[in-house]
N, C-alpha and C positions, 0 to 999 in steps of 0.2 A: 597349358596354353590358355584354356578358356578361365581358368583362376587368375594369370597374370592380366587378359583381357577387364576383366571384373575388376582387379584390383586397380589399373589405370582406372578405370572410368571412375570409381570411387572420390582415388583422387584429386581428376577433374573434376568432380562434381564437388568437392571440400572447397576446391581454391573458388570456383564460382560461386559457394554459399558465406566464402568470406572476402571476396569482395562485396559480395551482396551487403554484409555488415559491417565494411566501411562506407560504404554510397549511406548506407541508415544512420550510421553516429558518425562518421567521419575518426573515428580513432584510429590511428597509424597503425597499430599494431596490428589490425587486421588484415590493414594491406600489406603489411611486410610479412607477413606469415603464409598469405595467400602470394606470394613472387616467391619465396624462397621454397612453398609446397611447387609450385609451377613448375620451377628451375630444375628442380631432384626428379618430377616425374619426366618430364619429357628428358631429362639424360636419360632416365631411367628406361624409358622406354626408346630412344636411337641406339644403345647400347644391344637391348634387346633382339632388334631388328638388325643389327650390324650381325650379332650372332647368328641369325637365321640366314641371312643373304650369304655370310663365310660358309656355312653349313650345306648351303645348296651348290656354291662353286665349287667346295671341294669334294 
C-alpha cells in the first residue's frame, strides 16, 4: 500500500517536472510525455481504488 502510494506520487511529481520543461523550451515532447505519464497514472491509480472500494463491499 504505502509503496503503491510512493510510486504515484513519484509520478506526479515526473509529469509536473516535465511540464516544468516544456513552460522552459517549449519542446512538445515534453508535454506529450508529461499527458500520456498523467493519463496511465491516474487510470492507474482509479483502477487501484476501484479494487479497494470492491474489496470492502464484498
Amino acid at each position: 500500500m504505502l509503496l503503491f502510494r510512493w510510486a504515484i506520487l513519484f509520478l506526479l511529481l515526473m509529469c509536473a517536472v516535465s511540464f516544468a520543461f516544456y513552460a522552459g523550451t517549449g519542446q512538445a515532447k515534453y508535454r506529450r510525455f508529461g499527458w500520456i505519464t498523467l493519463k496511465w497514472t491516474l487510470l492507474a491509480a482509479f483502477g487501484f481504488f476501484a479494487v479497494l472500494i470492491a474489496e470492502r463491499v464484498a
